[in-house]
C-alpha positions as CSV (number, residue, x, y, z in Angstrom):
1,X,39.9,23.9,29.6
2,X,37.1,22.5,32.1
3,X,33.9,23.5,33.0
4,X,33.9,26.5,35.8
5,X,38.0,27.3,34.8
6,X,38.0,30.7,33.9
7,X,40.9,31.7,31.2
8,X,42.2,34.9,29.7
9,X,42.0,35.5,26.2
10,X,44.2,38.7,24.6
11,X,42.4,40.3,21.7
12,X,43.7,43.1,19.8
13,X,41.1,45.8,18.5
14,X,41.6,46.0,14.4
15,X,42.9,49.1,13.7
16,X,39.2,49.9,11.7
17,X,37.5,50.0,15.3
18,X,35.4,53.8,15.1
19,X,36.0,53.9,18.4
20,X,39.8,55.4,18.4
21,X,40.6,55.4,21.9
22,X,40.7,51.4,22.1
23,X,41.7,50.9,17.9
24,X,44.7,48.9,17.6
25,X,45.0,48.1,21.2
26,X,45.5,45.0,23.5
27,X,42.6,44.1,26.0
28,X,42.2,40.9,28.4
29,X,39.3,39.5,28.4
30,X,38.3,37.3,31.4
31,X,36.2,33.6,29.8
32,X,34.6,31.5,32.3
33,X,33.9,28.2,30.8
34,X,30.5,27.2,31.7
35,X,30.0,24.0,30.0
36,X,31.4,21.8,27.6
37,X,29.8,18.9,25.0
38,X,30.8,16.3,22.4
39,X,28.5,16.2,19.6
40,X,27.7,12.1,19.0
41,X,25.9,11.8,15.7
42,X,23.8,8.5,15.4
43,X,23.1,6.5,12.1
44,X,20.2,7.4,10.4
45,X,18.8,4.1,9.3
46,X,15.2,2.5,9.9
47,X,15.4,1.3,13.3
48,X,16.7,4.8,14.3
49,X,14.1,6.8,12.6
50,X,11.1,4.5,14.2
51,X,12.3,5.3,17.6
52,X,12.5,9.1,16.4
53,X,8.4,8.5,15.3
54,X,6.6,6.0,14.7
55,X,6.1,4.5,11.1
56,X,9.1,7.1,10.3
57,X,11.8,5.6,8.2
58,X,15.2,6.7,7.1
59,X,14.4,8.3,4.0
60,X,11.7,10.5,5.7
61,X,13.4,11.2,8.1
62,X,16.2,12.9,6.3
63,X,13.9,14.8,4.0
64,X,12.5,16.0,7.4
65,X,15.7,17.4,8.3
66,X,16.6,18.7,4.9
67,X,13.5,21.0,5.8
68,X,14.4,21.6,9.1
69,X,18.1,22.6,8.1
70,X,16.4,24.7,4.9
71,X,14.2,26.4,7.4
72,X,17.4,27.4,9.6
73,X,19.1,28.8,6.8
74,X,15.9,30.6,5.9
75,X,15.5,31.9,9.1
76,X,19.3,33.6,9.3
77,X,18.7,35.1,5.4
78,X,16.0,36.5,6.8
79,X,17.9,38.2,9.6
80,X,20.4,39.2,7.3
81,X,17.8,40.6,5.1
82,X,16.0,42.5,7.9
83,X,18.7,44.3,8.6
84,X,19.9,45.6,5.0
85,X,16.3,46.9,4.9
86,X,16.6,48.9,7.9
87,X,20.4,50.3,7.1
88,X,18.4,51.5,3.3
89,X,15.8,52.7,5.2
90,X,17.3,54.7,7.8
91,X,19.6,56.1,5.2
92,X,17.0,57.7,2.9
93,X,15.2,59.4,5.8
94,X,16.0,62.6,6.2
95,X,14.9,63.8,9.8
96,X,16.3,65.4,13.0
97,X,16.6,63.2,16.0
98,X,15.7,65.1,19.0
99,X,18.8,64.9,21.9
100,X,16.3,64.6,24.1
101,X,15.8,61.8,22.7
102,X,19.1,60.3,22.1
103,X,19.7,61.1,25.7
104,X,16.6,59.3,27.4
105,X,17.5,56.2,25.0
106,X,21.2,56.1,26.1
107,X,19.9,56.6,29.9
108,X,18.2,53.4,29.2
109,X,21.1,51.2,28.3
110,X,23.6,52.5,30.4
111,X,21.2,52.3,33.2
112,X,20.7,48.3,31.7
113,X,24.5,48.5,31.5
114,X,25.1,48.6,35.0
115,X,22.1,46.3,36.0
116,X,23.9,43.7,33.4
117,X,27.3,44.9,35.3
118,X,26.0,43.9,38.6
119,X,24.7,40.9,37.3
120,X,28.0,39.4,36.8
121,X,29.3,40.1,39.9
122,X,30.8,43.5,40.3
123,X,30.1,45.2,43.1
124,X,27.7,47.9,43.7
125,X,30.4,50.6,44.9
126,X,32.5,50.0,41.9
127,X,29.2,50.5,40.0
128,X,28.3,53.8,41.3
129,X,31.9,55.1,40.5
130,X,30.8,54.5,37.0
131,X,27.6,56.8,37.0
132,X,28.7,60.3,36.4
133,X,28.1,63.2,33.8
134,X,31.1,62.6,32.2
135,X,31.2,58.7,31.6
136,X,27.1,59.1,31.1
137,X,28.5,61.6,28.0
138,X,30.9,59.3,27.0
139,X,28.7,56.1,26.8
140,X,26.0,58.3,25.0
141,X,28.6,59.2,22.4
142,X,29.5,55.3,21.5
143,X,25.6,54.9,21.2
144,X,24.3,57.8,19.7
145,X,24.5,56.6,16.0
146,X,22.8,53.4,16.9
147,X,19.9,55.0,18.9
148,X,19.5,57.5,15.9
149,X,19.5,54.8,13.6
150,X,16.7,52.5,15.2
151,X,14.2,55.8,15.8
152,X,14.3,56.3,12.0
153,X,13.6,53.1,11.3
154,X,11.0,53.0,14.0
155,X,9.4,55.9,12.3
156,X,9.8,54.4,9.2
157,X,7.9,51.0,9.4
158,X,5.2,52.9,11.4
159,X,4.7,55.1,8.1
160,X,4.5,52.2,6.0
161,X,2.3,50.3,8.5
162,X,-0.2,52.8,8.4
163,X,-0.1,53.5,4.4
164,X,-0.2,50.1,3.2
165,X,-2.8,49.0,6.1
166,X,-0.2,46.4,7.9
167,X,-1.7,45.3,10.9
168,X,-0.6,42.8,13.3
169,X,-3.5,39.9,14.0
170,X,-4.5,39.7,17.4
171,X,-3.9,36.0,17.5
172,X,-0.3,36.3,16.8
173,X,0.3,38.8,19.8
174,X,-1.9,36.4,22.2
175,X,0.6,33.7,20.9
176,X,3.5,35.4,21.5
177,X,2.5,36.5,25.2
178,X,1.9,33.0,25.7
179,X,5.4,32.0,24.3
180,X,7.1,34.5,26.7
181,X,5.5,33.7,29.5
182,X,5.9,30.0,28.6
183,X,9.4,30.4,28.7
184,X,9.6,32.7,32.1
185,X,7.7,29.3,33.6
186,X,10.4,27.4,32.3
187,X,13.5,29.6,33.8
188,X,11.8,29.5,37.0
189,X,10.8,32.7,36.4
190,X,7.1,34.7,37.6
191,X,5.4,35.6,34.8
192,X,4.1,38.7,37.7
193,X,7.2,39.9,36.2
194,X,5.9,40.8,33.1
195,X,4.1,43.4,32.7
196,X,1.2,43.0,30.2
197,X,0.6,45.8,28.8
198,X,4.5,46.9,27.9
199,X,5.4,43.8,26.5
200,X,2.2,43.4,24.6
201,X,3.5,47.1,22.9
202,X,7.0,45.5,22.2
203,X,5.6,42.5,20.9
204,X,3.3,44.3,18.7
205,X,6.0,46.6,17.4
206,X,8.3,43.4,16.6
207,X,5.6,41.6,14.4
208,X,4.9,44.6,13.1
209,X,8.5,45.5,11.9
210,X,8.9,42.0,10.7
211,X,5.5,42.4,8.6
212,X,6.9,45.6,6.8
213,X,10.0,44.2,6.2
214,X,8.2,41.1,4.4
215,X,6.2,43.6,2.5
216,X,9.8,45.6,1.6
217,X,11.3,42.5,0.2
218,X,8.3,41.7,-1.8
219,X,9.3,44.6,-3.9
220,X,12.7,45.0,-3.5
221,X,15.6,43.6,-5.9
222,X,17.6,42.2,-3.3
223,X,20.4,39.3,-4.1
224,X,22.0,37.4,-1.7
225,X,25.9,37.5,-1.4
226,X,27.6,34.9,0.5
227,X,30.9,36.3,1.8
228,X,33.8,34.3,3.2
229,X,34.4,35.5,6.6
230,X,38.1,34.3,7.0
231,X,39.7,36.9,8.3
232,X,37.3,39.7,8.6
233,X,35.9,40.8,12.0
234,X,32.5,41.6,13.5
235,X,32.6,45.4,13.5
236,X,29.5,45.1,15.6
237,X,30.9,43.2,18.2
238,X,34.4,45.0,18.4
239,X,32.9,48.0,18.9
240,X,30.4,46.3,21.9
241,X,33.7,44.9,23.5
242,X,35.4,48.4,23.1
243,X,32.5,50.0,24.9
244,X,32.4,47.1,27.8
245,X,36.1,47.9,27.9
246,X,36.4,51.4,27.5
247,X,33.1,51.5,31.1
248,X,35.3,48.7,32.7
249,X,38.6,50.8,32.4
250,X,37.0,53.7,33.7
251,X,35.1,52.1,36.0
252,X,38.9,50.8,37.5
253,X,40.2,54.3,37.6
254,X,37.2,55.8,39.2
255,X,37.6,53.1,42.1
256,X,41.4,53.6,42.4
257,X,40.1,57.2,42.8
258,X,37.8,56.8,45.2
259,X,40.5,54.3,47.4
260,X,43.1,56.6,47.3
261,X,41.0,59.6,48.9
262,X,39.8,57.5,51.4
């Protein structure tokens, strides 16, 4: 394909998808191809590396990117890592999520669901069609485990923040600020937009998780497995595609609905 075609790709649910109403069946997804690259790799030798730096030769230079490619792989471990923490932890706590809570939480994403809706182009009448109780209840089903899942954890590092003394420095905050405002500068974005004081909390909170996770692993007997994927699918994403799919559907029949009345 070419940059701006838009092709449709068939997937078929695995039969394993939780969600059962989309399990085992055929969707069309819609891929819009929004730009394409050849990957040209250079020879490392001497006269490469000194135009890379300075008084950098080809030996250094790879060792450099042996570190850089060891801090990648590092850096993915550690996501990997970070979350079979928080699936142990949020298994061993044993406390009742309020559905008040669940409910505000889902609000949240479906209301980001629709912003993210409208963001790729459908329109705002097909939108509304899609906010009712009964498609509200239905989205807050598909995400209830997840939201319940992430408060425990939440609850969780804060505990061990405060027992063990794990605070964020101030510096690393300020830095990060600075990073995300950085980067709003660099998408054309306002910085206005960002609102100090919330992000500053998120901020915090992330360090902070990241922290206690660093201090879990210190004690924990953890291994690494390295698991050939052939063949397997990402549960996590199947089951975001089956929700986008299941809202679109609806979303479909709701307009069809509304069409016909009128």
């Amino acid at each position: 394909g070419k940059v701006g075609e838009t092709k449709s790709v068939n997937v078929r649910f695995p039969d394993a998808l939780k969600n059962k109403e989309l399990a085992g069946k055929d969707a069309i997804f819609d891929v819009t191809i929004l730009s394409a690259s050849k990957r040209i790799l250079p020879e490392i030798t001497d006269e490469f590396a000194a135009e890379v730096r300075p008084g950098l030769t080809a030996e250094s230079l790879k060792d450099e990117l042996r570190k850089a490619v060891d801090g990648q792989d590092a850096q993915e471990y550690m996501g990997a890592r970070n979350e079979a923490l928080a699936k142990a932890v949020s298994e061993i706590m044993d406390v009742d999520v309020p559905d008040t809570l669940v409910t505000n939480s889902a609000r949240e994403k479906y209301a980001m669901m629709m912003t993210e809706m409208r963001g790729s182009g459908m329109a705002d009448e097909e939108i509304k069609t899609l906010i009712s109780p009964e498609n509200f209840i239905k989205y807050k089903d598909i995400e209830k485990p997840d939201i319940i899942r992430d408060f425990k954890v939440s609850m969780a590092v804060d505990e061990i923040a405060r027992l063990e003394s794990i605070k964020v420095p101030a510096y690393q905050v300020e830095e990060q600020m600075q990073s995300l405002k950085d980067q709003a500068t660099k998408d054309g974005q306002s910085t206005e937009d960002i609102d100090d004081e919330q992000t500053r909390r998120k901020v915090e909170s992330t360090l902070e998780r990241r922290m206690v996770y660093d201090f879990l692993a210190d004690g924990a007997d953890l291994a690494v497995e390295y698991v050939d994927e052939e063949g397997e699918f990402d549960e996590a994403l199947m089951e975001k595609l089956a929700a986008d799919s299941l809202a679109r559907e609806e979303a479909e029949k709701e307009a069809e609905a509304a069409a016909e009345e009128a």
